[in-house]
Each structure stands twice: as C-alpha cells, then as structure tokens.
C-alpha positions in Angstrom: -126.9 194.4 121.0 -125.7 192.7 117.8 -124.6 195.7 116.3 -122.9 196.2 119.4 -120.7 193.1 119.1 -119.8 193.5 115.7 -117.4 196.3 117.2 -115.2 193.5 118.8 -114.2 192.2 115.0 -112.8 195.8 114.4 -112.1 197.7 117.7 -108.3 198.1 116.8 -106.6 197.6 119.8 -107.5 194.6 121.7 -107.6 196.5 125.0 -111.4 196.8 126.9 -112.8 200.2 127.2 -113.8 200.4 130.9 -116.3 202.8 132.9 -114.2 205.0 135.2 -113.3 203.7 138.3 -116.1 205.6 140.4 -118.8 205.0 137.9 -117.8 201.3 138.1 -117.6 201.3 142.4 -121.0 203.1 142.2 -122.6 200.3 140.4 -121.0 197.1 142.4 -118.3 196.3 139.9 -114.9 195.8 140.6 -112.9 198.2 138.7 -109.6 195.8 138.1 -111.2 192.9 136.7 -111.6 193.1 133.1 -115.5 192.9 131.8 -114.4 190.3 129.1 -112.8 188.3 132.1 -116.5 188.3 134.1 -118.0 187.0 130.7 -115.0 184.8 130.2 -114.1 186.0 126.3 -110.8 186.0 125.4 -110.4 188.9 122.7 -110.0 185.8 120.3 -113.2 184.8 120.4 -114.1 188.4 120.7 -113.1 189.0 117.2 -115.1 185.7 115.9 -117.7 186.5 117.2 -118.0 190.1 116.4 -116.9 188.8 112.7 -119.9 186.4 112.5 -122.3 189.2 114.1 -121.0 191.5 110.7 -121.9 188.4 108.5 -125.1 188.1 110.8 -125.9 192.0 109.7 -124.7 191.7 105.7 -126.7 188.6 105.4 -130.0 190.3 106.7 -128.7 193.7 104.3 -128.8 191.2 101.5 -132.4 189.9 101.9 -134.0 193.0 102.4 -132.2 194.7 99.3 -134.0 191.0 97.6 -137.0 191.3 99.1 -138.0 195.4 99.7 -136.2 196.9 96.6 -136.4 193.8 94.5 -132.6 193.5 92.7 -132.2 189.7 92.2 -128.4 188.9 92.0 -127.3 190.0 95.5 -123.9 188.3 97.1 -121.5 189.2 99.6 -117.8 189.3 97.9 -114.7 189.5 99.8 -112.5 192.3 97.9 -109.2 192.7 100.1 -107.5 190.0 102.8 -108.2 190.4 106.3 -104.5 191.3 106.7 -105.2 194.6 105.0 -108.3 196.1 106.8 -111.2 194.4 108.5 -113.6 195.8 107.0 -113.8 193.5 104.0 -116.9 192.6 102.7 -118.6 194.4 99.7 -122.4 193.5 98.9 -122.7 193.4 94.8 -126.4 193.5 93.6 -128.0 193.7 90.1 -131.3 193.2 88.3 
C-alpha cells in the first residue's frame, strides 16, 4: 500500500485513473464521483503525502544498506530542485 501512495508524488498529471464505468457499477461505486473525492484528498495533499511515503521508503533503503550490507556513511542528498523532476533524491553511502 505504501508503495502504492508514493505514485501520487509523481503521477504526472493530476487527473485520477478510474475503473471503467461497468467495472465500477458492478462493484456499487458510482462512476462520476472521483475516488479521491470519497477519501476527501485533494491532489495537494496527494502529492505530500505520496512525497513523505518516498522519504518513508528511502529512509527504510538507508537502514538496511547500514545494517544488512554494513557501509557506515549512508545519507539521503537532494541533487536537482523539485521544479526540474520529482524524482529527486539520491542515497550516497560509503565505508
């Protein structure tokens, strides 16, 4: 699921990808209200929250390249503004 909502920070365009409109009647949901307006997240908060669910993941890459393959130094580094590309986090790690 997390890795799921670390899509939101980067999906592009802003607009929800919806099931089709019979595989959405089939299951009981109405097909012209948005799924972000039933969980009441504008795309806004979308994006922070699928930005904090990347740091979330990097974070957890960070430990595990401490603690299973032992390099000591390891830091996340912002290497180009968000203005650029979102994807914009290297990890750096070193004996």
């Amino acid at each position: 699921m997390l890795h799921g909502i670390t899509s939101w920070a980067t999906c592009g365009t802003g607009k929800p990808r919806e099931p089709p409109v019979a595989t959405a009647e089939k299951v009981g949901i109405n097909p012209n209200v948005d799924r972000y307006e039933r969980l009441n997240l504008p795309r806004e908060r979308r994006e922070e929250l699928g930005r904090k669910a990347k740091r979330l993941i990097d974070f957890a890459r960070c430990k595990y390249i401490e603690q299973e393959i032992g390099l000591r130094v390891v830091k996340m580094a912002y290497y180009v503004d968000l203005e650029y590309t979102l994807e914009n986090v290297v990890l750096i790690a070193h004996k």
